[in-house]
C-alpha positions in Angstrom: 0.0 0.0 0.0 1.4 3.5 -0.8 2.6 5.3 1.8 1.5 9.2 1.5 -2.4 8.1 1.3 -3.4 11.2 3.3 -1.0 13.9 1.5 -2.9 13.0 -2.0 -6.2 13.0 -0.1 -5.7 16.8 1.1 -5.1 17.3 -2.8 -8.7 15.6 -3.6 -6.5 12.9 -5.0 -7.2 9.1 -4.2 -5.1 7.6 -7.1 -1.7 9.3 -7.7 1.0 6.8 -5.9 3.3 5.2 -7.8 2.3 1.7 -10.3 3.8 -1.3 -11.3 5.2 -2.0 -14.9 7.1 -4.5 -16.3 8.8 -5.6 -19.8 9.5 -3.0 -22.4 7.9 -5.1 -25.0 4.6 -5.1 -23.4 1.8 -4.0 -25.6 1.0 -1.2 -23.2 4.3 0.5 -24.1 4.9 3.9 -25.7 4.3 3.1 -29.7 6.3 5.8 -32.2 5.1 9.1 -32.7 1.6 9.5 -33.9 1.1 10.6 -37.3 -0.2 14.4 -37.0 -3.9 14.9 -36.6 -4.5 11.4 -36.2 -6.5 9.8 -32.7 -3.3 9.3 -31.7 -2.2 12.4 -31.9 -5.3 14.4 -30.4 -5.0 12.0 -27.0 -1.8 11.9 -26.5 -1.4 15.2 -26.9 -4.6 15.6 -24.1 -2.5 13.3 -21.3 0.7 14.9 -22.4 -0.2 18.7 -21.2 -2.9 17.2 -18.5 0.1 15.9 -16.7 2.3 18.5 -16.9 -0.5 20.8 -15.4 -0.7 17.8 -13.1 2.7 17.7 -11.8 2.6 21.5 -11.3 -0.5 21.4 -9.4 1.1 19.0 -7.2 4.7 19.4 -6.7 6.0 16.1 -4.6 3.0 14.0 -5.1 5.0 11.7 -7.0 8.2 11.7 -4.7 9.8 8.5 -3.7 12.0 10.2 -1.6 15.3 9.1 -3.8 15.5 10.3 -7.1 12.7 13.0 -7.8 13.5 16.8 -7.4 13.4 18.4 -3.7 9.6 20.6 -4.3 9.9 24.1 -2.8 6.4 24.1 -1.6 3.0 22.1 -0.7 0.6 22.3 -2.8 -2.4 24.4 -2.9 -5.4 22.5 -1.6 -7.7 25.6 -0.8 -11.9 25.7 -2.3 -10.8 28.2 -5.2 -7.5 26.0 -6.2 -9.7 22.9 -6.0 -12.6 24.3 -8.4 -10.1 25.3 -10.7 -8.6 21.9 -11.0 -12.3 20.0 -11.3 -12.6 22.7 -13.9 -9.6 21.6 -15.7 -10.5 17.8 -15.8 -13.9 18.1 -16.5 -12.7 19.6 -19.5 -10.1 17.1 -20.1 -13.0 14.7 -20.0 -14.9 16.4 -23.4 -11.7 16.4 -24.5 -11.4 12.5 -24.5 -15.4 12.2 -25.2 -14.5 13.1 -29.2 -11.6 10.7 -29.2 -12.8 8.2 -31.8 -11.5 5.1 -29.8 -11.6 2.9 -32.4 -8.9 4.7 -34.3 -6.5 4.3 -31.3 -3.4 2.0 -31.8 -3.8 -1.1 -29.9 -1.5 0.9 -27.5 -3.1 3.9 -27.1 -6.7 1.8 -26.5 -5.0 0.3 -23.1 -3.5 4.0 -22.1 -7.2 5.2 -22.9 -9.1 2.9 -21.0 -6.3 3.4 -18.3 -6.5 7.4 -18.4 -10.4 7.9 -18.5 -11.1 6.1 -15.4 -8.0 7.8 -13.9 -9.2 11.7 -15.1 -13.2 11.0 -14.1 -12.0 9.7 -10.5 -9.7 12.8 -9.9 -13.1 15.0 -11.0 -15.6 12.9 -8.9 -13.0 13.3 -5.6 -13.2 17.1 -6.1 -17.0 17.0 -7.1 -17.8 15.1 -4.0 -15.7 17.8 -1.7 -13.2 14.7 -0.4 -10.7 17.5 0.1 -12.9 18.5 3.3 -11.9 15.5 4.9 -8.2 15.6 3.8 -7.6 12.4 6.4 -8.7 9.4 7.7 -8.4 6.5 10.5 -5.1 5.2 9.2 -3.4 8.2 7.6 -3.3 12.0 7.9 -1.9 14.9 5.7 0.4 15.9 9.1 1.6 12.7 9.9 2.5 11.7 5.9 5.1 15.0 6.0 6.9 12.6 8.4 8.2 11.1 5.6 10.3 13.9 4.9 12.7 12.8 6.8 13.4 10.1 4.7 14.9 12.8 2.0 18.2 12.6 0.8 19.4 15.8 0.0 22.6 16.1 -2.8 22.8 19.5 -3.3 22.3 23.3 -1.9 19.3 23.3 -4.5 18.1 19.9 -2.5 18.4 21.5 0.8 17.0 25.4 0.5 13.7 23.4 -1.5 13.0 21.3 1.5 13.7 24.2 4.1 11.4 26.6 1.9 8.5 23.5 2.2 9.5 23.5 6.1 8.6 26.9 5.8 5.3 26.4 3.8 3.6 24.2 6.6 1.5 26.9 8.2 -0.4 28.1 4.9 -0.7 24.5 4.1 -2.0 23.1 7.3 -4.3 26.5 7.2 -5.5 25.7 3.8 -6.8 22.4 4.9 -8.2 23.4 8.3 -10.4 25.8 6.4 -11.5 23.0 4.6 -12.4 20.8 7.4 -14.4 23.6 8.8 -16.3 23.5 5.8 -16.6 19.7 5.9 -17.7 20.0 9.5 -20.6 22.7 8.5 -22.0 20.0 5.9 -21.5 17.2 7.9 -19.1 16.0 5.6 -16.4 14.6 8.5 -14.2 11.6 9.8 -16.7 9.9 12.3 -16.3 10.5 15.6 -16.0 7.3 16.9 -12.8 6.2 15.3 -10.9 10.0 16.6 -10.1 8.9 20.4 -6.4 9.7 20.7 -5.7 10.2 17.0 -4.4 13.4 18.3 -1.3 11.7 19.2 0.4 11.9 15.4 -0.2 15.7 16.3 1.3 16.2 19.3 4.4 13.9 18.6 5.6 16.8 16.6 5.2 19.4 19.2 6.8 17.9 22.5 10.2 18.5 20.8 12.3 21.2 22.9 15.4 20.9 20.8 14.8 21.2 16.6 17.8 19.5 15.4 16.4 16.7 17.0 13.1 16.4 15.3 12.5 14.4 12.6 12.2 17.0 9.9 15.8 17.7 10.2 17.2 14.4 10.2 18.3 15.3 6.1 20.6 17.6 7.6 22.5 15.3 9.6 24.1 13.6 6.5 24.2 16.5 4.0 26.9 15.1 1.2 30.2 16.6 1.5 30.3 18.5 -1.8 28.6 20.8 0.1 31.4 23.2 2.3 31.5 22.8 6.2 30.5 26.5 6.5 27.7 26.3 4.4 26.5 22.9 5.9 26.4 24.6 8.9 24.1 27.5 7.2 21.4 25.4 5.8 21.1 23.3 9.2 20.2 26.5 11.0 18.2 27.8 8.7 16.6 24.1 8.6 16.6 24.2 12.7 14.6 27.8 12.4 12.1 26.7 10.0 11.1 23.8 12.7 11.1 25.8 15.4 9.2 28.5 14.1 7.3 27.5 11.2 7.0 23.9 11.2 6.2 23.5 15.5 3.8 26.3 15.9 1.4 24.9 13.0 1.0 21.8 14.7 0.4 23.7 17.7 -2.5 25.2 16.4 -3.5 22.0 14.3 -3.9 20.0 17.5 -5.6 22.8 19.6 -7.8 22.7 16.1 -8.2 19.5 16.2 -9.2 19.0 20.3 -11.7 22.3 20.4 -13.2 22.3 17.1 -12.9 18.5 14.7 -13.5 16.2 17.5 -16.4 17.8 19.6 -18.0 18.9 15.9 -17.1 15.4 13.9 -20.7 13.3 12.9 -22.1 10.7 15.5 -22.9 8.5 12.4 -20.5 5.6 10.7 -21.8 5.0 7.0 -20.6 6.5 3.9 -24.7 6.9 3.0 -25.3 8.9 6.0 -23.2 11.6 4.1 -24.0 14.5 2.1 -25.3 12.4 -1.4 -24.0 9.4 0.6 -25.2 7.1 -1.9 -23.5 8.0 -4.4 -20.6 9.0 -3.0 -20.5 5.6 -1.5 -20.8 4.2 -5.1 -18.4 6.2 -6.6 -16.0 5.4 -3.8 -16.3 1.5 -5.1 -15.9 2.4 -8.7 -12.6 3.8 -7.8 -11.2 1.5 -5.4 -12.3 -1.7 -7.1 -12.3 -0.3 -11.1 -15.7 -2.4 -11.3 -19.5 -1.1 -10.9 -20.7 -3.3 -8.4 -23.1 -2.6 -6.5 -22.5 -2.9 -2.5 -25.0 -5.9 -2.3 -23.3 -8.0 -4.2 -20.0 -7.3 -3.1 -21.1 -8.4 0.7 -22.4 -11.5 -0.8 -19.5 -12.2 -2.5 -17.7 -11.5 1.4 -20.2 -13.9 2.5 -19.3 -16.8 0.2 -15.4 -16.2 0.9 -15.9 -16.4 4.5 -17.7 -19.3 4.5 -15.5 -20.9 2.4 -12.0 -19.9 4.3 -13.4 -21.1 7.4 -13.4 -24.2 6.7 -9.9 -24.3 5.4 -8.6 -22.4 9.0 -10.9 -25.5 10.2 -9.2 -27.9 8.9 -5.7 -25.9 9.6 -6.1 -26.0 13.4 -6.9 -29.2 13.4 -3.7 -30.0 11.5 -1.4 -28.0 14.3 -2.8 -30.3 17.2 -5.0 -27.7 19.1 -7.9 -30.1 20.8 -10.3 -27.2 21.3 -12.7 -25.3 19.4 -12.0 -22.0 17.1 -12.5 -19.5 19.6 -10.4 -21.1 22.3 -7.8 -21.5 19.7 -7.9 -18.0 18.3 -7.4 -16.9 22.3 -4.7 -19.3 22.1 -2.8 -18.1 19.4 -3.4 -14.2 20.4 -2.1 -15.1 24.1 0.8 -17.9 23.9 4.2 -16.1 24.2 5.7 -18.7 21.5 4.4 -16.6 18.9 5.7 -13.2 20.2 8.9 -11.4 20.4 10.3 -9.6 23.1 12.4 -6.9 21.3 11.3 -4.9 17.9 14.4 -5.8 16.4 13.2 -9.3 16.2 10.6 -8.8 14.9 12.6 -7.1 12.1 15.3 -9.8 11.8 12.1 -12.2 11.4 10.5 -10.2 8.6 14.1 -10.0 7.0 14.6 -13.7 7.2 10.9 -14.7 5.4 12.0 -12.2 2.8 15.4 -13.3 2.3 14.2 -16.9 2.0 11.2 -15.6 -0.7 14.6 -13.7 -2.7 15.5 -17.8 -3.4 12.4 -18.6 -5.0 11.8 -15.6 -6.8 13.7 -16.9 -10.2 11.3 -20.4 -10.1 8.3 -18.1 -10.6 9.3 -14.6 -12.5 11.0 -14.8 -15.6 11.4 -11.1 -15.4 13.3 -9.5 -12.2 14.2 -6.2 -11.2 17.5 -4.9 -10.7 16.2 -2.8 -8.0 16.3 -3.7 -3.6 14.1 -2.8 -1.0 15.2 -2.0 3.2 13.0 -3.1 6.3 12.6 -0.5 8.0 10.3 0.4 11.7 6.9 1.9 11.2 7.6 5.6 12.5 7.0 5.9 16.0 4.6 9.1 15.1 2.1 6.8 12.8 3.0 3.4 14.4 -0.3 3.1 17.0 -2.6 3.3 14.5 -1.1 1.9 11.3 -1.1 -1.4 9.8 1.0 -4.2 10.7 3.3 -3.2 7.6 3.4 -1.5 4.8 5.5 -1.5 1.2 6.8 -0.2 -1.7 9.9 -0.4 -4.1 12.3 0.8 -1.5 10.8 0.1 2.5 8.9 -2.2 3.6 7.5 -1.1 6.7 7.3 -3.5 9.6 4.9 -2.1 13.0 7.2 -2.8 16.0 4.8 -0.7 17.9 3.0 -3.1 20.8 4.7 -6.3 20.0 2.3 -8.4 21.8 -0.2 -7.4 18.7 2.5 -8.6 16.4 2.0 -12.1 15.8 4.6 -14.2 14.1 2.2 -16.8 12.4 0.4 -13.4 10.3 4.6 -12.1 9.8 5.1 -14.3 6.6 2.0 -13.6 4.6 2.2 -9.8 5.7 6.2 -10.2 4.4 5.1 -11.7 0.8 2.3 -9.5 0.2 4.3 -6.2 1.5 7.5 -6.8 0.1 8.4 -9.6 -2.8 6.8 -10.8 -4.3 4.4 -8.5 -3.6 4.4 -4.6 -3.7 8.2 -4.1 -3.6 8.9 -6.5 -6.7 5.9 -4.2 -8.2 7.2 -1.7 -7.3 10.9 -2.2 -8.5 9.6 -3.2 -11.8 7.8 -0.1 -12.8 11.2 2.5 -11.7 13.0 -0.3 -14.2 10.1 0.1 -16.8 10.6 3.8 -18.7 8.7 3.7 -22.2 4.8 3.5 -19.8 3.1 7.4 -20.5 4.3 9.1 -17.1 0.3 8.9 -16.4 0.6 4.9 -15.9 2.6 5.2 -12.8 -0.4 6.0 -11.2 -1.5 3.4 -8.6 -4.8 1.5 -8.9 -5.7 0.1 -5.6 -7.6 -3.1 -6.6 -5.0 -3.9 -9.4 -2.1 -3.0 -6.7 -3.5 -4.8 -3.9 -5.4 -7.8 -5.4 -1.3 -8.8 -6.8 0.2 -8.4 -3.3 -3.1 -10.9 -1.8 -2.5 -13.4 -4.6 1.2 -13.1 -3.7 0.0 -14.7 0.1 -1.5 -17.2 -1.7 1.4 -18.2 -3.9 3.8 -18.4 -1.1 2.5 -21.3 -0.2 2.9 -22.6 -3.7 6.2 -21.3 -3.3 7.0 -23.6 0.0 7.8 -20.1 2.2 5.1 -21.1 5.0 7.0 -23.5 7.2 4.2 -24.9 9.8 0.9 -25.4 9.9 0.7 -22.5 12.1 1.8 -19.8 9.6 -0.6 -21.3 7.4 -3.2 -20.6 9.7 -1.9 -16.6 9.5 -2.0 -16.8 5.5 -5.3 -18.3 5.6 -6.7 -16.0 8.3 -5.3 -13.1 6.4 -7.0 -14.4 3.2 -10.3 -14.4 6.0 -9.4 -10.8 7.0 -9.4 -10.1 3.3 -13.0 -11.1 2.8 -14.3 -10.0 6.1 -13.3 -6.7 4.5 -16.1 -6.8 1.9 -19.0 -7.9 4.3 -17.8 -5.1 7.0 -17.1 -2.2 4.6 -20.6 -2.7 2.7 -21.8 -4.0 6.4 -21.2 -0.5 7.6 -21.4 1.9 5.0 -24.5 0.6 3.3 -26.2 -1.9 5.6 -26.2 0.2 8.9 -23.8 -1.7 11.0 -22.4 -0.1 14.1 -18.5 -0.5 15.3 -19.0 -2.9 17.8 -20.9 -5.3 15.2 -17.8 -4.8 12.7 -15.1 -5.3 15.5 -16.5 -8.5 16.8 -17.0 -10.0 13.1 -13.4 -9.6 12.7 -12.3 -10.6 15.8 -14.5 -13.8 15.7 -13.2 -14.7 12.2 -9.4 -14.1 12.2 -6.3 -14.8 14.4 -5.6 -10.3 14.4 -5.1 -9.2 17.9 -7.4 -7.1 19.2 -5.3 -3.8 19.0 -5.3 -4.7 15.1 -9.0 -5.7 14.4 -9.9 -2.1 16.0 -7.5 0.0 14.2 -8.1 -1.7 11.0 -12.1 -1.4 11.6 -11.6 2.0 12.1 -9.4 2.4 9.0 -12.7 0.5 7.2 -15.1 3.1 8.8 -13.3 6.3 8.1 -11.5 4.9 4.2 -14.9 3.8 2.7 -14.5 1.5 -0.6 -10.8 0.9 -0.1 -11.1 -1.9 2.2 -13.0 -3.7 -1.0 -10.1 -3.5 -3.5 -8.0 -6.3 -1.9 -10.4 -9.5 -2.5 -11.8 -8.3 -5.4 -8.6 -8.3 -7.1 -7.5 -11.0 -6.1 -10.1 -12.7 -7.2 -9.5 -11.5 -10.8 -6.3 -12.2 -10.5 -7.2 -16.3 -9.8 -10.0 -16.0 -11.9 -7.6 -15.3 -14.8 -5.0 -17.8 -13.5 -7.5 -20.6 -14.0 -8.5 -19.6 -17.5 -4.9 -20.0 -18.4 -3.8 -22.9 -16.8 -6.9 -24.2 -18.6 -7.0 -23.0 -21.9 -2.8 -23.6 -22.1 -2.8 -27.3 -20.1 0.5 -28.3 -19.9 2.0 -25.5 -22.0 1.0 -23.0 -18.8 4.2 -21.5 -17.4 4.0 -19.3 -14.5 6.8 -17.4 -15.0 5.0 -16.2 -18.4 1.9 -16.1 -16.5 3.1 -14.0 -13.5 5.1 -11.7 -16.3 1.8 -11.0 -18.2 0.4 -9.8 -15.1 2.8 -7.7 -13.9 3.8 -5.9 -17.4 0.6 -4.1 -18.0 1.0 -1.9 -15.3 -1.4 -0.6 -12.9 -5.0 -1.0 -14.6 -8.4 -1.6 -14.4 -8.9 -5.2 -13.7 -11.5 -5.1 -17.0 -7.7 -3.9 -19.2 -6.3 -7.0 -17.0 -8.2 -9.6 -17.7 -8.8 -8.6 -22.0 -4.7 -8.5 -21.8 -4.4 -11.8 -20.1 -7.2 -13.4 -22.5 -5.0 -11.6 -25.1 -1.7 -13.2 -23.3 -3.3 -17.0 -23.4 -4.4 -16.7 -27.3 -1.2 -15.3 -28.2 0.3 -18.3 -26.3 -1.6 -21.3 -28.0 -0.9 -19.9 -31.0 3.0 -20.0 -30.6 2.1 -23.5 -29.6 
């Protein structure tokens, strides 16, 4: 899952993290130059400016904290700026209307039915007003610029950029309290069940007496040494000033904000339906997040049907470990027995680093494309860690949550490690930096794509002999549980009128999560609507389209060419998926 969720929310953005490419030969590629006034010509020359205006608009949305340009400033997330950019895309989207599609190189049809979605999702997020409630549950606009310090600066250019967005806090963290006010008049809010000390991730930032030791200056501790001792010593008190008097006194008033005004103020209801043109906001919310138009009935009877049928494979699990008792008494068991805990955080890292070093040897059997690229384990900052997930990835970190170890079970640590990491979102992740001719417009991330691969990947780990006992089978299977429970308590809530409790003990009563992670990832359900849903659905795509293969290809299936046809489109709809796999299997039997 990407890791600056809440910054791109402040923008009115749900979809602009980076994707996952793959071989240069894919037919999703850049083609040559269009011929002049051709359909080719007309759209690309549409995405082309659109994403220049894009990446002005939003300086650092793309930043992976490595190789992009140091922004000078945040971006502009007040009503007017918003308007403005709705007013831009909606325009883009008459644009595309006269495209005659059917004149489109085969290329340029995948980047179309990639880019429409993508354009008509950034309009509905601003048409809806999401930029009123610029954070949720499991990740907030003030805690994501914690990731700043993650910056490595190479030059004076590097350095004054991220001290003049230091410096740019105030207006920003102003621009989106205004809007919260406004979200707060309408009713329009995080619910106020799931805020009881979210104000922590503010206040971490405050209680700091000395600036050089906050986090936002940790960039200047390593500054390369091109850069003179005198001037080093310069930029780090200019660095130091703009924390101590820009950077400290905004979250100051954010969390006085925050305590006086968003908490007492926030709605006393849970579903998306209860809010302004609920409804539809709730159906747009699962168009984006799934890239399908289901509606949220069937998607909790789908949940149903997966729940029913996982059970009785964790059934048949525990019974396979030994345990004499029934679920319930098992699930206390495993939450409770200090076998499966460890006592220090940097165990629990060592752990994670062993499952994926052990996955790095079976990679090769499955992939017949692999990056050059690596990825680090890293802690879950201490700011974010109460309330995040148990871990989190991307082409460079994956996050493990050392925070509370005895809610860190080791049985759940090697299907969180496969889905998080490799071959999961790191191996995605590593392939699209390695993959250059994709339209700079493809590298955005598509959530049920994204996290339906990183779910299958659980799945085939097992294939891939990384579960050792029957124990960490039971995690991967009550993951998979997790997965689906997350389709009948997100349409439970948000469409069928269920209240927290009811959520909290479904989970709890279905999977092996400790109760510190059912609540936090409940409330993550109840304040993220439709997100929750992309995870099974994709998955289930992504198997669906595995079995037509194997099928239709018998013994002429290879999963290495398999996996590689999934991985090279990019981030898409699953709808592009599945007509480039079908395209991937006829293409195969007739080579045959």
């Amino acid at each position: 899952m990407k890791i600056h969720t809440s910054l791109l929310l402040a923008l009115g953005i749900a979809v602009a993290a980076p994707a996952w490419a793959g071989t240069p030969d894919c037919a999703c590629a850049k083609s040559a130059a269009p011929a002049p006034g051709s359909a080719d010509a007309k759209f690309v020359a549409i995405y082309t400016a659109e994403w220049k205006w894009r990446q002005q608009q939003f300086p650092g949305s793309d930043d992976d904290g490595t190789t992009a340009a140091v922004p000078d400033r945040l971006p502009r997330v007040d009503a007017k700026s918003q308007d403005a950019r709705l007013a831009y895309w909606n325009d883009v989207l008459k644009k595309l209307a006269a495209i005659p599609v059917d004149k489109l190189s085969p290329a340029n049809r995948i980047n179309f039915e990639v880019y429409r979605p993508q354009i008509e999702n950034l309009a509905a997020d601003i048409r809806f007003r999401q930029y009123e409630m610029p954070f949720n549950a499991d990740s907030q606009f003030w805690s994501d610029l914690g990731f700043m310090s993650g910056r490595h600066l190479r030059t004076v250019k590097d350095a004054e950029n991220y001290i003049a967005t230091l410096n740019d806090v105030p207006r920003w963290f102003d621009e989106n309290t205004i809007n919260m006010q406004a979200g707060l008049k309408r009713g329009f809010s995080v619910p106020k069940a799931v805020l009881p000390g979210r104000d922590v991730s503010i206040s971490t930032y405050i209680n700091i007496k000395d600036p050089t030791e906050s986090d936002f200056f940790k960039p200047f501790k390593s500054l390369p040494a091109t850069i003179p001792a005198d001037e080093q010593a310069e930029l780090q008190a200019q660095c130091a000033a703009a924390i101590r008097d820009k950077v400290i006194p905004a979250y100051a008033k954010l969390l006085k904000f925050f305590r006086d005004e968003y908490v007492p103020g926030a709605r006393s209801t849970l579903a998306a339906e209860a809010l302004p043109d609920g409804k539809a906001y709730y159906r747009q919310q699962i168009r984006e997040f799934t890239t399908l138009d289901l509606d949220p009935d069937a998607i909790h009877a789908i949940g149903m049907k997966e729940v029913d049928r996982i059970q009785k494979e964790m059934d048949a699990t525990m019974k396979a470990t030994g345990f004499t008792g029934d679920m319930p008494a098992f699930l206390h068991f495993l939450r409770t027995d200090p076998q499966f805990y460890v006592k220090t955080p940097d165990e629990l890292l060592m752990h994670a680093s062993w499952i994926a070093k052990r996955v790095d040897a079976k990679l090769a059997q499955y992939f017949g494309l692999l990056p050059r690229g690596r990825f680090g384990i890293e802690p879950v900052p201490a700011a974010i860690a109460p309330f995040w997930t148990a871990g989190r990835g991307g082409p460079h970190t994956y996050w493990v949550n050392t925070y509370d170890l005895p809610s860190r079970p080791l049985y759940n640590l090697t299907a969180l490690t496969l889905h998080e990491s490799a071959p999961g979102h790191a191996l995605q992740g590593e392939l699209v930096e390695e993959m250059k001719d994709l339209p700079d417009f493809r590298k955005a991330y598509i959530s049920a794509y994204g996290e339906g691969w990183a779910l299958y990947c659980e799945q085939l780990g097992k294939e891939m002999g990384i579960y050792r006992t029957a124990y960490d089978d039971f995690g991967r299977e009550s993951y998979d549980m997790w997965r689906a429970a997350r389709l009948v308590i997100d349409t439970g809530v948000h469409h069928l009128g269920w209240t927290r409790a009811q959520a909290i003990k479904y989970l709890a009563d279905h999977t092996a999560l400790s109760q510190h992670e059912v609540e936090t990832e409940v409330d993550r359900y109840i304040s993220w609507p439709g997100q929750a849903l992309s995870y099974k659905l994709g998955e289930l795509k992504i198997l669906e389209l595995r079995q037509l293969a194997e099928k239709e290809l018998g013994a002429k299936f290879d999963i290495r060419k398999f996996h590689d046809a999934v991985l090279e489109t990019g981030s898409v709809p699953l709808p592009v998926l599945e007509d480039h796999i079908k395209a991937f299997v006829a293409g195969q039997k007739k080579a045959s």
